[in-house]
C-alpha positions in Angstrom: -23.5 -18.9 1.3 -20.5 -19.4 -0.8 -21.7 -22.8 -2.2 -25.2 -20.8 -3.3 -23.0 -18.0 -4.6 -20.7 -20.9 -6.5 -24.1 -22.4 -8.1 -25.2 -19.6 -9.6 -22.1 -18.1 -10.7 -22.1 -21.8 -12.7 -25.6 -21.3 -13.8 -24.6 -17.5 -15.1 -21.9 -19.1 -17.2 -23.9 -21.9 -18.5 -26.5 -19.4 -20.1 -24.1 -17.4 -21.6 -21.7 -20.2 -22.9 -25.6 -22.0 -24.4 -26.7 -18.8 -25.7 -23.8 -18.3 -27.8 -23.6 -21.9 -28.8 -27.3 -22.2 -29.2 -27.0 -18.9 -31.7 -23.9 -20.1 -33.6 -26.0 -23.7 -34.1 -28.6 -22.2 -35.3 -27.0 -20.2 -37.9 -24.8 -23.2 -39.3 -28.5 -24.8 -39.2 -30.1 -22.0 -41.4 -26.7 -22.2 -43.4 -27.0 -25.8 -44.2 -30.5 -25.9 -45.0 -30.5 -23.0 -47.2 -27.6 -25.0 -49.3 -29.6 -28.1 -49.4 -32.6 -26.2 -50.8 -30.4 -24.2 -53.3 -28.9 -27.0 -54.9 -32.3 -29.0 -55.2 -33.9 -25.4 -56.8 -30.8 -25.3 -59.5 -31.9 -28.7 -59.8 -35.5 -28.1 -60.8 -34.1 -24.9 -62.9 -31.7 -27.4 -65.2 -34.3 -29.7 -65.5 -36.9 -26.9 -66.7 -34.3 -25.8 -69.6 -33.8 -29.7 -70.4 -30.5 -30.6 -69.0 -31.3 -34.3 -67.9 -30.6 -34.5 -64.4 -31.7 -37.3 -62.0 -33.8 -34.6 -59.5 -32.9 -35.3 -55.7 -35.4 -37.3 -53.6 -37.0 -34.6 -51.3 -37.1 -37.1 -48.2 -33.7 -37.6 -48.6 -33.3 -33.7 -48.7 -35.4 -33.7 -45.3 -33.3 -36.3 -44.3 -30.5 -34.4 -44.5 -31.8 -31.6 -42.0 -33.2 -33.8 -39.8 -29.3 -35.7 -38.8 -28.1 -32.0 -39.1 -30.4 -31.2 -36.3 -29.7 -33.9 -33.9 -25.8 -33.2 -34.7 -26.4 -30.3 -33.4 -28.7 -31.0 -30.4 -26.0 -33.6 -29.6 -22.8 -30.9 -30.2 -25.1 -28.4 -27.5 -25.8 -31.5 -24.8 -22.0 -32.1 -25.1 -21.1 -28.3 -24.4 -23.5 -27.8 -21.9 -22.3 -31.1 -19.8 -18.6 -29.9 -20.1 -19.0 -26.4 -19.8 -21.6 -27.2 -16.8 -18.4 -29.3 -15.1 -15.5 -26.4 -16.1 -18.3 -23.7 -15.1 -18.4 -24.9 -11.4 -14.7 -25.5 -11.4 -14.1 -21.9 -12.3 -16.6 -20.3 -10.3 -15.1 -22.3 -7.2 -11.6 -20.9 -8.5 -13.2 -17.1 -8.8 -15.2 -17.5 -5.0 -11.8 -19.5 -3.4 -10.1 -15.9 -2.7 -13.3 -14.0 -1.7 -14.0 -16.6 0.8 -10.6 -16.8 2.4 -10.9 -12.7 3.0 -13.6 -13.3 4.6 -12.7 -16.5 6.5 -9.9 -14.2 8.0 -11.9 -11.2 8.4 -14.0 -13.8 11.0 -11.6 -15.0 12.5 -10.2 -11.6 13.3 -13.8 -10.8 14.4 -13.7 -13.3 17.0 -10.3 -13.7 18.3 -10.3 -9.7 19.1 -13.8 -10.4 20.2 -13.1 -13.1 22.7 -9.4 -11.0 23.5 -11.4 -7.9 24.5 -13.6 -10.2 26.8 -11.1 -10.1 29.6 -10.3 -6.7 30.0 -13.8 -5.6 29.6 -14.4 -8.1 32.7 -11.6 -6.3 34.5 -12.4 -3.0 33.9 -16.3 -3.8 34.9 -14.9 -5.3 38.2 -12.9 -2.1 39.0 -15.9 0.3 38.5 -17.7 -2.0 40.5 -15.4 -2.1 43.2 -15.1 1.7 43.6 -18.9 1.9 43.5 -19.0 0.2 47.1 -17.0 2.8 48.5 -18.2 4.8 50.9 -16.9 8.4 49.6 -17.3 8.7 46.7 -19.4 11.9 45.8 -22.7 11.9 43.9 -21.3 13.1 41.0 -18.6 10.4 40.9 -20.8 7.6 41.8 -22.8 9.0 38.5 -20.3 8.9 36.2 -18.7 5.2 37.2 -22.2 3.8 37.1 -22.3 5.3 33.1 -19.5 3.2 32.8 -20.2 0.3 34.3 -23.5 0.7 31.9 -21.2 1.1 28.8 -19.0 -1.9 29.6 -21.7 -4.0 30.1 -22.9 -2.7 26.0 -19.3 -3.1 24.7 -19.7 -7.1 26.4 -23.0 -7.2 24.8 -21.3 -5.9 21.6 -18.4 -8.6 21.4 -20.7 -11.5 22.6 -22.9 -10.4 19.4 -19.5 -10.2 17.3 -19.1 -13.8 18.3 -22.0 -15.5 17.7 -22.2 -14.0 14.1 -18.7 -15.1 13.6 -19.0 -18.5 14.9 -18.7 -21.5 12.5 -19.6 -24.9 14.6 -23.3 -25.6 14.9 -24.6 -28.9 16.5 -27.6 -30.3 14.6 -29.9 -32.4 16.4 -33.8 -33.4 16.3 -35.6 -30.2 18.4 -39.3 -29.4 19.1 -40.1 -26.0 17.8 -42.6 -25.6 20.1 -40.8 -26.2 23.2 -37.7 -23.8 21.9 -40.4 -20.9 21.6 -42.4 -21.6 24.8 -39.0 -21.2 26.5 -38.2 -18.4 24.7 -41.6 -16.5 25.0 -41.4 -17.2 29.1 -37.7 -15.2 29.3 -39.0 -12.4 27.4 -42.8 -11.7 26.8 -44.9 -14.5 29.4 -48.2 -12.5 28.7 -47.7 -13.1 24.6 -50.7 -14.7 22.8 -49.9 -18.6 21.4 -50.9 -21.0 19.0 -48.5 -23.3 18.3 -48.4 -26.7 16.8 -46.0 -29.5 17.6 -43.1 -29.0 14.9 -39.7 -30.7 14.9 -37.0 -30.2 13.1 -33.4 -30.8 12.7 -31.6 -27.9 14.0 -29.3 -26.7 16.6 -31.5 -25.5 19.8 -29.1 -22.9 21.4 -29.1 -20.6 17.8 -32.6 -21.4 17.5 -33.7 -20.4 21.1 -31.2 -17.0 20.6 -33.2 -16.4 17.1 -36.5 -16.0 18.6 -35.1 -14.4 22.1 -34.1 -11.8 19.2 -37.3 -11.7 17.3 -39.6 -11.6 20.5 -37.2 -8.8 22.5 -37.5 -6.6 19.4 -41.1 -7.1 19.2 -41.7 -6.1 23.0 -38.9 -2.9 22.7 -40.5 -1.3 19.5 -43.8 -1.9 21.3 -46.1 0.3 23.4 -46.6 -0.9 26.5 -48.9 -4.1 27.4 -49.7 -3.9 23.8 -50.5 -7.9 22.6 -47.5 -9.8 21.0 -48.9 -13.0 19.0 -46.8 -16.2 18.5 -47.9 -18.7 16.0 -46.1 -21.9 15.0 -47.8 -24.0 12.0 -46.8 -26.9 10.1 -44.1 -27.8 8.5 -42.2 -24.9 10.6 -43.7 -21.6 9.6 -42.7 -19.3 13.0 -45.0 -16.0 12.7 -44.5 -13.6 15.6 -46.4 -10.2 15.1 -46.8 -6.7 16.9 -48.5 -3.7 17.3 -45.7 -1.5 17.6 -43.8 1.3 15.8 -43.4 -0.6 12.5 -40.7 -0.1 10.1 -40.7 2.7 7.4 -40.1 1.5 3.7 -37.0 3.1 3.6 -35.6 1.2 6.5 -37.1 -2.7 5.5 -34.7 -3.3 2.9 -31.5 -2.4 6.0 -32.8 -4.2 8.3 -30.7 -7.2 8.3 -27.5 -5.0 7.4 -24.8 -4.9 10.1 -25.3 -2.3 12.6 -28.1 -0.6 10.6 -30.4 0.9 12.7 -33.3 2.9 11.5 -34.6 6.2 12.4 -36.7 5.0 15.5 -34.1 2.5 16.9 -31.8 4.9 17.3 -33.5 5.9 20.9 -33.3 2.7 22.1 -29.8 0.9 23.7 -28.5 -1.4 20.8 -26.0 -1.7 17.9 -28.0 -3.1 15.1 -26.5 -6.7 15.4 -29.7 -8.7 16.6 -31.7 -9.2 13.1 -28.1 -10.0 11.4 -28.1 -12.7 14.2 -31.2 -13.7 13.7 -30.5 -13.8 9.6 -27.2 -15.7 10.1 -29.4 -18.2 12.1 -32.3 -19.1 9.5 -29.7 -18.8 6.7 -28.0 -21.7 8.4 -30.9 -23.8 9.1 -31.5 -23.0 5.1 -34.9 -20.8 6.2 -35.8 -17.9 5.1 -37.2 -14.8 7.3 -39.1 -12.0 6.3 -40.9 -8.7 7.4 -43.9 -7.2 7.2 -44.3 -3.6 8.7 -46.0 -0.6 8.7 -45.2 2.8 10.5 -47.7 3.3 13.5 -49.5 -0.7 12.4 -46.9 -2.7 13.9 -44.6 -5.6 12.3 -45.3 -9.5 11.2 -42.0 -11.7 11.6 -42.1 -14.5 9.2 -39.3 -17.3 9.7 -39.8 -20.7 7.3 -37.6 -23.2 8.8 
């Protein structure tokens, strides 16, 4: 992200530092020409009232612009190659701050992420344990077995803190195919396939956890037994569509925002973390995901890997 961000923070400079130059060259071009034409014209005037001058030779004249120019080409190639080498310098100088925040902001993330893990465990073991008791009246029972239910979200919610705050990924040679048929058989067996043999280099677990993500949001916001269709074409175009509730255009732009969750999402058990997952994932197998939805028509998932 930073190294995208650093490039064209570089490329920003570079146009402004070549505009400026490239304006200021061509003025001292105009300038310089202009002077070579006025002295050849006073020329032609003297000669008119008889003063006997030797008249410039016009080639010589274009001459003259022509090594002006390519000064000035070569002046511009030489301020473009340094500023493009002080431009990256500074823009890693101006990102090096911005990225340390936010190298400590996840590593906060995930040390109280992977701190909370315990106690959550604890407290989850205790409910459980006073759920197997034998006096416990109905109304008790109820309200331990809420919270058992909301431990088990906040351990949902810190696993999901983790993953999007987790830096190592192992790269290795995958099969596409075979990460989305396993995928597809945990979450929606009956879905529709066509899928080609695609490999790439990747790391299997994040990819596997991408489209769990894709498909279990593509079953949820789906009515049921309503047909899910997988489709995995060369070079490793991944398109998973639905017939679902769709996305409204107000909501599409969010959607990959940290616990964002639209309108309709908000009835179902979540915390808006799964399609920042999912987006953390393609952004660091350098793909690219997108959506296309419509309310009532259902969604089309397109990752590019």
């Amino acid at each position: 992200m930073f190294y995208k961000a650093r490039i064209k923070l570089t490329a920003w400079y570079l146009f402004i530092i070549m505009l400026v130059s490239g304006l200021f060259s061509i003025v001292i071009f105009r300038i310089q020409t202009s002077e070579l034409e006025r002295f050849n014209r006073v020329q032609l005037e003297r000669i008119q009232f008889g003063f006997r001058i030797k008249l410039a030779n016009p080639d010589l004249i274009e001459e003259s612009k022509d090594r002006l120019r390519n000064k000035l080409i070569l002046i511009n190639i030489a301020v473009l190659l340094i500023s493009g080498i002080g431009g990256f310098i500074l823009a890693g100088l101006t990102l090096a701050p911005i990225q340390t925040m936010l190298d400590e902001q996840q590593r906060f993330v995930a040390d109280a992420s992977h701190e909370l893990r315990t106690p959550l465990t604890s407290l989850k073991t205790a409910f459980e344990v006073f759920l197997r008791g034998n006096k416990l009246s109905p109304k008790t029972s109820k309200l331990i077995s809420e919270s058992v239910h909301e431990v088990d979200n906040l351990q949902s919610l810190t696993s999901s803190l983790l993953r999007l705050s987790k830096h190592q990924k192992t790269f290795e040679k995958v099969s596409l195919k075979k990460i989305v048929l396993q995928a597809s058989a945990k979450i929606c067996p009956d879905a529709k396939l066509t899928l080609k043999d695609v490999s790439i280099n990747g790391d299997p677990i994040a990819l596997e956890e991408m489209v769990i993500i894709l498909l279990d949001n593509a079953v949820k916001y789906s009515p049921k037994g309503s047909p899910i269709r997988i489709s995995l074409q060369k070079p490793g175009k991944l398109t998973i569509e639905d017939k679902g509730l769709g996305i409204s255009e107000q909501d599409l732009p969010h959607i990959f925002d940290r616990f964002y969750r639209g309108d309709r999402a908000r009835s179902s058990d979540g915390f808006g973390l799964g399609l920042s997952i999912a987006k953390k994932i393609v952004d660091d197998h350098r793909g690219t995901i997108n959506f296309i939805s419509k309310l009532n028509k259902g969604t089309t998932v397109i990752v590019t890997l």
